[in-house]
Biopython code that builds the backbone (N, CA, C, O; Angstrom):
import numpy as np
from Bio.PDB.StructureBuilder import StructureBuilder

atoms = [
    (1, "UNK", "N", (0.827, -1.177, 0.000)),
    (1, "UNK", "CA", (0.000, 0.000, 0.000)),
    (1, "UNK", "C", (0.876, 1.248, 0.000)),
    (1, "UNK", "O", (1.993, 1.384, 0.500)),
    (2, "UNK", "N", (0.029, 2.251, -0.761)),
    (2, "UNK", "CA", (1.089, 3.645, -0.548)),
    (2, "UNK", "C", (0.696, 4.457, 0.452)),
    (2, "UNK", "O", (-0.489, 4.441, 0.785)),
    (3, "UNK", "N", (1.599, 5.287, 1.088)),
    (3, "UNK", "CA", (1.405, 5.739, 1.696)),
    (3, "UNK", "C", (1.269, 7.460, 1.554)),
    (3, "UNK", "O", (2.253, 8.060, 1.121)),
    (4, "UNK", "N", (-0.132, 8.339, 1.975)),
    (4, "UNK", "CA", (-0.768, 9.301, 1.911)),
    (4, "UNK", "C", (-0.348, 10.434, 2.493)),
    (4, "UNK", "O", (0.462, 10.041, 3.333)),
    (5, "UNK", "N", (-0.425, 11.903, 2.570)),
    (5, "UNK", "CA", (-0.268, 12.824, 3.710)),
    (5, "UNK", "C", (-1.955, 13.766, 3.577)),
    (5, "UNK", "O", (-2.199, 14.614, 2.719)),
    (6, "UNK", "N", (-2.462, 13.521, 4.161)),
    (6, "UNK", "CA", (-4.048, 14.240, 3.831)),
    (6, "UNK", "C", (-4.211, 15.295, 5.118)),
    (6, "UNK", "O", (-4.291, 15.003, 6.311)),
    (7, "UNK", "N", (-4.227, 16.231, 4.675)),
    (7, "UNK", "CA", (-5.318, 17.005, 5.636)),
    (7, "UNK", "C", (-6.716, 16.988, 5.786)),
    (7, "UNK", "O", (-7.478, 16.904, 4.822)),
    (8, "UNK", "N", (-7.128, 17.073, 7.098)),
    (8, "UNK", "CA", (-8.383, 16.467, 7.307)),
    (8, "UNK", "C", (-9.411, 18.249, 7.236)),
    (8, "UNK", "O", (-8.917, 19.366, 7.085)),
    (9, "UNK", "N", (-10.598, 17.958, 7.376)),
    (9, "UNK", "CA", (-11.248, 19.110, 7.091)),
    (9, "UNK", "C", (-10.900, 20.117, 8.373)),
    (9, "UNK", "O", (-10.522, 21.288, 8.397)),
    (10, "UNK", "N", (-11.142, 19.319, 9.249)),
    (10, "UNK", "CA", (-10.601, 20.179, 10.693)),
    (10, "UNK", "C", (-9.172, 21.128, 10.612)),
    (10, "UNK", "O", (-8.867, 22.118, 11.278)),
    (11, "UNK", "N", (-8.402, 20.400, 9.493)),
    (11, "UNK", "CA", (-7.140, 21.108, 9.509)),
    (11, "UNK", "C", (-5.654, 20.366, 9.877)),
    (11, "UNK", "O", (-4.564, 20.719, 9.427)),
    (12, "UNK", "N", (-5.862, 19.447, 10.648)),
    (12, "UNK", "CA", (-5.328, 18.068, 11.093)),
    (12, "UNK", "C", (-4.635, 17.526, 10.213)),
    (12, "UNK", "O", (-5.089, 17.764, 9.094)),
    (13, "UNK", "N", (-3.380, 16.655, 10.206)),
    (13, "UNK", "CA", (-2.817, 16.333, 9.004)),
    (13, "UNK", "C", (-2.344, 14.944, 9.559)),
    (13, "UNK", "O", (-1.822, 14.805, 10.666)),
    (14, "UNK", "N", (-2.610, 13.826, 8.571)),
    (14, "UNK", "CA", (-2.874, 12.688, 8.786)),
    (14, "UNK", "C", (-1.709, 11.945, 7.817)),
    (14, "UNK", "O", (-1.477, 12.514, 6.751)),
    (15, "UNK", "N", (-1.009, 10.786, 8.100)),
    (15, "UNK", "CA", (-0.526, 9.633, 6.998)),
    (15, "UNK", "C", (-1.669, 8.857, 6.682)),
    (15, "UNK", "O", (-2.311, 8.757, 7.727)),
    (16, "UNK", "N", (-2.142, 8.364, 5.924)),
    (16, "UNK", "CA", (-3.086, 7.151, 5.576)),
    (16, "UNK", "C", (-2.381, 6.320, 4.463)),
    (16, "UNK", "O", (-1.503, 6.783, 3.736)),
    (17, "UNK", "N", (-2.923, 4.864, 4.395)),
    (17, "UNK", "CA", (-2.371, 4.717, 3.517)),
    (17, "UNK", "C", (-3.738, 4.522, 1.953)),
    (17, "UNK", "O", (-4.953, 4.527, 2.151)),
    (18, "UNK", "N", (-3.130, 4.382, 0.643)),
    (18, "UNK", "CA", (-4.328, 4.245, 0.070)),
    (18, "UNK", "C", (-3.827, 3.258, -1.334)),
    (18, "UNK", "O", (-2.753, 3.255, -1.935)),
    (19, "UNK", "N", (-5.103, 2.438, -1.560)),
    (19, "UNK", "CA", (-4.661, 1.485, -2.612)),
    (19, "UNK", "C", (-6.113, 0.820, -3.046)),
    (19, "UNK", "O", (-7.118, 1.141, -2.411)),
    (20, "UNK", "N", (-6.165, 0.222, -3.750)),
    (20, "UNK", "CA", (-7.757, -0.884, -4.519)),
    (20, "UNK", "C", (-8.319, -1.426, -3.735)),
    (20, "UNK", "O", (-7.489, -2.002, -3.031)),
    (21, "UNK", "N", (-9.524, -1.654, -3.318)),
    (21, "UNK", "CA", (-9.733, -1.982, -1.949)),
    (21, "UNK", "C", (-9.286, -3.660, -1.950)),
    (21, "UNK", "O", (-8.931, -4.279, -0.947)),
    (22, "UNK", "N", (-9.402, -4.220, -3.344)),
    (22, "UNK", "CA", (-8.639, -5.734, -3.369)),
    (22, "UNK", "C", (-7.523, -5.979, -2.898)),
    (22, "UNK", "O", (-7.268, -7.121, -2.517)),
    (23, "UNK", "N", (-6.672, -5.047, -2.822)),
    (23, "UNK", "CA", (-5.245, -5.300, -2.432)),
    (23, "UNK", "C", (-5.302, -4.854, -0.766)),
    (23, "UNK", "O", (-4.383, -4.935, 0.049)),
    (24, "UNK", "N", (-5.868, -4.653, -0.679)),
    (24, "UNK", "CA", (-6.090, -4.012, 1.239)),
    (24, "UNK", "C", (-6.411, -5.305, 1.770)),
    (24, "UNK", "O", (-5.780, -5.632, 2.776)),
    (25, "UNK", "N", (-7.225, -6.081, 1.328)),
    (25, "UNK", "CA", (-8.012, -7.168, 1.826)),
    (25, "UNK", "C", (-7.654, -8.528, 1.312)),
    (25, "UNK", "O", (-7.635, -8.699, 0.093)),
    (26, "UNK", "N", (-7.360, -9.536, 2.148)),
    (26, "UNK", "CA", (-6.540, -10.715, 1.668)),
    (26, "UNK", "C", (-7.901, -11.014, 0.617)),
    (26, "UNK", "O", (-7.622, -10.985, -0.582)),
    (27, "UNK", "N", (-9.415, -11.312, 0.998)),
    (27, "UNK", "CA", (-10.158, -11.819, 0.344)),
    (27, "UNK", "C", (-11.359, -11.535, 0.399)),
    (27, "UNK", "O", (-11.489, -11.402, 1.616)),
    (28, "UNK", "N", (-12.595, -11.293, -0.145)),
    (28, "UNK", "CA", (-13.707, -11.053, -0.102)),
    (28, "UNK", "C", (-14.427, -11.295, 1.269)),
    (28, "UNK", "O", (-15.130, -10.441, 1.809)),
    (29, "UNK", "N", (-14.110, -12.923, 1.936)),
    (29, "UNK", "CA", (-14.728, -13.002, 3.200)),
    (29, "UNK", "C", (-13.862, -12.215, 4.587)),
    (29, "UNK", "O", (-14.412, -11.799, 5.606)),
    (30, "UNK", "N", (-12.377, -12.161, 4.276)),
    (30, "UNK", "CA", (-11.798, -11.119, 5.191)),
    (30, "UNK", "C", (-12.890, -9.491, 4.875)),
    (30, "UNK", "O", (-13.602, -9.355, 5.870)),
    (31, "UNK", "N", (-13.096, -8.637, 4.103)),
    (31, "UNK", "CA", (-13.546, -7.522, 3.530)),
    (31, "UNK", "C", (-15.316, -7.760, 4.483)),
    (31, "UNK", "O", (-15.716, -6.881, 5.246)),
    (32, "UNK", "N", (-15.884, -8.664, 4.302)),
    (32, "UNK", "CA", (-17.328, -8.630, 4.423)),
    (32, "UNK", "C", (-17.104, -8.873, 6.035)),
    (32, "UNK", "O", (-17.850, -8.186, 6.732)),
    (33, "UNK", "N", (-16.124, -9.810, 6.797)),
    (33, "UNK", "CA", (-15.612, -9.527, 8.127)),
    (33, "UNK", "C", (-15.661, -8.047, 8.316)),
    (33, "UNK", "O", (-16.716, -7.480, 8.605)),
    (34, "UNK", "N", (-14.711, -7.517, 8.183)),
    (34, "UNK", "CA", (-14.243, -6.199, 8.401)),
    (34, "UNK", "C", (-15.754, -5.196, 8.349)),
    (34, "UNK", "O", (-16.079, -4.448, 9.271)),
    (35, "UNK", "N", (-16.500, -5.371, 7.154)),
    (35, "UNK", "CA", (-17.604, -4.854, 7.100)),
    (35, "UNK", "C", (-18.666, -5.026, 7.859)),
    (35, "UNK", "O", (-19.624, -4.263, 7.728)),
    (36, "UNK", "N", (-18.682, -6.019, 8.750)),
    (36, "UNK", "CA", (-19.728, -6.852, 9.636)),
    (36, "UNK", "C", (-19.352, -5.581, 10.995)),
    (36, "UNK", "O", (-20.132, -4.930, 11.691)),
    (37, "UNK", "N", (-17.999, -5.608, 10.967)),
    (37, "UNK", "CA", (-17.842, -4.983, 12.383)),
    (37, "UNK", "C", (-17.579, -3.393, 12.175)),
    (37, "UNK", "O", (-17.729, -2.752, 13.215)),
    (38, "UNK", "N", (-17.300, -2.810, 11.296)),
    (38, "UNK", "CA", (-16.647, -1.660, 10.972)),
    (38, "UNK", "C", (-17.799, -0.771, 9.947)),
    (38, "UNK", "O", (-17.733, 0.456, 10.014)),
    (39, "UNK", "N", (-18.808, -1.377, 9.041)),
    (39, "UNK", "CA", (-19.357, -0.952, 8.341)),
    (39, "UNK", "C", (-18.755, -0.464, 7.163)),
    (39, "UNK", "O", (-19.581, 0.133, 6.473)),
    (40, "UNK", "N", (-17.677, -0.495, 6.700)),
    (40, "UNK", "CA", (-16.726, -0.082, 5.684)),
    (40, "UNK", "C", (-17.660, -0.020, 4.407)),
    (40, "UNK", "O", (-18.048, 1.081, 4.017)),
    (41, "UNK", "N", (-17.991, -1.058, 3.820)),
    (41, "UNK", "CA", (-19.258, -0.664, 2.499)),
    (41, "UNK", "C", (-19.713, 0.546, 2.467)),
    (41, "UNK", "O", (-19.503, 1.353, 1.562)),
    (42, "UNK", "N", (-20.581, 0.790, 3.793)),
    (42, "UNK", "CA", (-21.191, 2.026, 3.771)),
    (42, "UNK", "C", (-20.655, 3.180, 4.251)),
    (42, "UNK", "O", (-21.141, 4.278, 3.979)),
    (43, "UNK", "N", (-19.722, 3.036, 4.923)),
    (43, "UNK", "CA", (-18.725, 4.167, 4.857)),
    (43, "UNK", "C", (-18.071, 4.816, 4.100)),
    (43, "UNK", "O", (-17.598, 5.912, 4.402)),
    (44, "UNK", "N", (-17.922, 4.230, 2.932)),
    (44, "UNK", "CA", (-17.370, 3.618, 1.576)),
    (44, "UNK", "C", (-18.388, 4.512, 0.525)),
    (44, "UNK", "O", (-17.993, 4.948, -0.556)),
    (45, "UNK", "N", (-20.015, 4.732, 1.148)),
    (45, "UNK", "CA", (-20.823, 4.707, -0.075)),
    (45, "UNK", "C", (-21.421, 3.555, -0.925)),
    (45, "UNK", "O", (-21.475, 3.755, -2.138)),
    (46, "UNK", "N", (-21.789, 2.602, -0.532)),
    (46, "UNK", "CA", (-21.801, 1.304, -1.297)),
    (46, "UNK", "C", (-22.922, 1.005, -0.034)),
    (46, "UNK", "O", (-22.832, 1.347, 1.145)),
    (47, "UNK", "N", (-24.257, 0.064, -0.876)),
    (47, "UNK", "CA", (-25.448, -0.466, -0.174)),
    (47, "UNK", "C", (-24.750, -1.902, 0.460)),
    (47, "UNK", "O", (-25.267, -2.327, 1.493)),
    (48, "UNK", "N", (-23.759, -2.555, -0.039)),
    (48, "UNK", "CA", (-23.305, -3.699, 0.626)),
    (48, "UNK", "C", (-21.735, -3.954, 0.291)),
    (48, "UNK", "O", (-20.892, -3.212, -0.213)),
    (49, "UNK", "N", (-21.679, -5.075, 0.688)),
    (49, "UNK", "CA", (-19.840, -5.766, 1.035)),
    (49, "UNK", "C", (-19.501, -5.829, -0.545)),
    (49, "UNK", "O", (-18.497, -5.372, -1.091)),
    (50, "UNK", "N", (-20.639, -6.543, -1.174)),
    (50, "UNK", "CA", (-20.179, -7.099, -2.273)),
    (50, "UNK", "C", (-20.086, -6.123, -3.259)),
    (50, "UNK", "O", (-19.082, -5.967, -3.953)),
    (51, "UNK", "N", (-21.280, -5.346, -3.358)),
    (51, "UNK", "CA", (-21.380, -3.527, -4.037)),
    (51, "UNK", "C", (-20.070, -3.054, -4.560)),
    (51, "UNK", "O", (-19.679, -2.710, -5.676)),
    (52, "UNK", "N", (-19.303, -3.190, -2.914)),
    (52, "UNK", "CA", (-17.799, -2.301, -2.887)),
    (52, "UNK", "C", (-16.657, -3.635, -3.644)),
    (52, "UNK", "O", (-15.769, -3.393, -4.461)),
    (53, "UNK", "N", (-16.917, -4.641, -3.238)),
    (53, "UNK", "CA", (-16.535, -5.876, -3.776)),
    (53, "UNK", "C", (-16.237, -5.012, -4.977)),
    (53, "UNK", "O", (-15.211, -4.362, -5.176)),
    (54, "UNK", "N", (-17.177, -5.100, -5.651)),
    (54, "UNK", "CA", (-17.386, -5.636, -7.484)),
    (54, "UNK", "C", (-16.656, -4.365, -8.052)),
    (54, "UNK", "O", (-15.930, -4.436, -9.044)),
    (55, "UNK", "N", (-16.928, -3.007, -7.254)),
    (55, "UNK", "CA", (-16.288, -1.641, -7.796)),
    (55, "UNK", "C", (-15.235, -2.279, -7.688)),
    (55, "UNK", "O", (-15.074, -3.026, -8.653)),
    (56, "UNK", "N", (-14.386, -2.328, -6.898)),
    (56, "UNK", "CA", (-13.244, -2.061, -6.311)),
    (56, "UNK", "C", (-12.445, -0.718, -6.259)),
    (56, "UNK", "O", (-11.475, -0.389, -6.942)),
    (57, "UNK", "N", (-12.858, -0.279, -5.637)),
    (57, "UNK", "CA", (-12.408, 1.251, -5.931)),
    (57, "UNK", "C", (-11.160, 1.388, -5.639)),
    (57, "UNK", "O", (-10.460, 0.377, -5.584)),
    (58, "UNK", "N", (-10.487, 2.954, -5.332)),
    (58, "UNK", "CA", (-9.105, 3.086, -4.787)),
    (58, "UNK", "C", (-10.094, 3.912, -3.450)),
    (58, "UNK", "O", (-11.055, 4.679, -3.385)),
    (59, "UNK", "N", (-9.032, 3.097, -2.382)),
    (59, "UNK", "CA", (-9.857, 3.630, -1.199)),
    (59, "UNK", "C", (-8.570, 4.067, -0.266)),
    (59, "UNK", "O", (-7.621, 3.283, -0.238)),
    (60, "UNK", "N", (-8.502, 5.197, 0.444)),
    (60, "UNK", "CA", (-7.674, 5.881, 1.547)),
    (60, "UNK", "C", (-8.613, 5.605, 2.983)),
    (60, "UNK", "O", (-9.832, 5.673, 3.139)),
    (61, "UNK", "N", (-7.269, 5.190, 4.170)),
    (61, "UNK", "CA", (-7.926, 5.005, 5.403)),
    (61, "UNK", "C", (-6.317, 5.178, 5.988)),
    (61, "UNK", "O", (-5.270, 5.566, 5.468)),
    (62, "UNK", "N", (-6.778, 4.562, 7.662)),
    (62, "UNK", "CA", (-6.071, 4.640, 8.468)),
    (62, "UNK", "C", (-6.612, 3.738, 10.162)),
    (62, "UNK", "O", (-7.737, 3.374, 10.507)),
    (63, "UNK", "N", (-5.518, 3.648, 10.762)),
    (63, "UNK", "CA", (-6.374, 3.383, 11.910)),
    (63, "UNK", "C", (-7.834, 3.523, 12.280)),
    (63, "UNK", "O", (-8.561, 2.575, 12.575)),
    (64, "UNK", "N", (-8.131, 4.572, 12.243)),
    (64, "UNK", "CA", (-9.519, 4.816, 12.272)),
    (64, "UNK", "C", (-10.426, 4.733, 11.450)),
    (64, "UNK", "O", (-10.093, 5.130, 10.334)),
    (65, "UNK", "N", (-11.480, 4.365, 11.545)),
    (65, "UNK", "CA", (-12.487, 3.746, 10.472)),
    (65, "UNK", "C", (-13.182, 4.803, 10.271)),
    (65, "UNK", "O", (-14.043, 4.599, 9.415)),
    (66, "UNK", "N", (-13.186, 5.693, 10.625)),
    (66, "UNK", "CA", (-13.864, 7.053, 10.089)),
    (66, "UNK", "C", (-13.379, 8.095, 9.000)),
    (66, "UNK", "O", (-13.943, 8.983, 8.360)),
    (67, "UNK", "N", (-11.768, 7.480, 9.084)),
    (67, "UNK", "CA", (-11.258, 8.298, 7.851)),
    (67, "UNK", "C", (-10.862, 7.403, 6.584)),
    (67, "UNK", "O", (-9.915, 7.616, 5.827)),
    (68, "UNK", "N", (-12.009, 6.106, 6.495)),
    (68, "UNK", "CA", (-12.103, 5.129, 4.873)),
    (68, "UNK", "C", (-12.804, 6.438, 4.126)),
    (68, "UNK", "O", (-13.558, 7.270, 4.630)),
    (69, "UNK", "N", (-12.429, 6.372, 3.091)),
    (69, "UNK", "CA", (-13.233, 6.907, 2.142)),
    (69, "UNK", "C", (-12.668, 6.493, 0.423)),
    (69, "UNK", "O", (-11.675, 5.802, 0.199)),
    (70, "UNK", "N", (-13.327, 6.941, -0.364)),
    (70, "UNK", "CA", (-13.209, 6.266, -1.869)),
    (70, "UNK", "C", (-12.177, 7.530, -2.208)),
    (70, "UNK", "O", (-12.338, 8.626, -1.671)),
    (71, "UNK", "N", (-11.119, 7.270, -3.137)),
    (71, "UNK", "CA", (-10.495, 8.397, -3.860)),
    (71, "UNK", "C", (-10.951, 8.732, -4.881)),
    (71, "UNK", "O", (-11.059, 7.846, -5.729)),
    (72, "UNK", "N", (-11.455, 10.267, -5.274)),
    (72, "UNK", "CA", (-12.034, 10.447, -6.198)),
    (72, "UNK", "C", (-10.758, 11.258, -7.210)),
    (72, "UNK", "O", (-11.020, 11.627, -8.355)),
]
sb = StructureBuilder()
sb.init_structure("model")
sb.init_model(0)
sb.init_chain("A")
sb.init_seg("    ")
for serial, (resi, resn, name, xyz) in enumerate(atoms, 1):
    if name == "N":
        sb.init_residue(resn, " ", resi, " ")
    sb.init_atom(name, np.array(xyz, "f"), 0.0, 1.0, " ", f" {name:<3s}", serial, name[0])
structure = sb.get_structure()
């Protein structure tokens, strides 16, 4: 994964790292894990696991699950 320098809206300046969400995730049932407990799909923008599955977008995060989001 690469690694990010983002400022956050607050002003805050963050490392994240960011990459395909396939390559973040060993496998679809690791991803729908993660999503069970974290909500990532919809954090993501996506109605389900598999939704974000099938895009595969390029997605930026970090420790915290509040700063997943899709790279536009």
């Amino acid at each position: 994964m690469r690694t990010v320098n983002v400022t956050l809206p607050n002003g805050e300046k963050r490392k994240m790292w960011q990459d395909r969400l396939q390559k973040v995730y060993r496998d679809f049932a690791e991803f729908e894990d993660y999503c069970r407990i974290y909500s990532i799909a919809f954090r993501l923008g996506f109605k389900s696991s598999a939704a974000a599955w099938k895009k595969n977008p390029t997605i930026r995060g970090s420790v915290y699950p509040s700063d997943f989001a899709v790279v536009k």
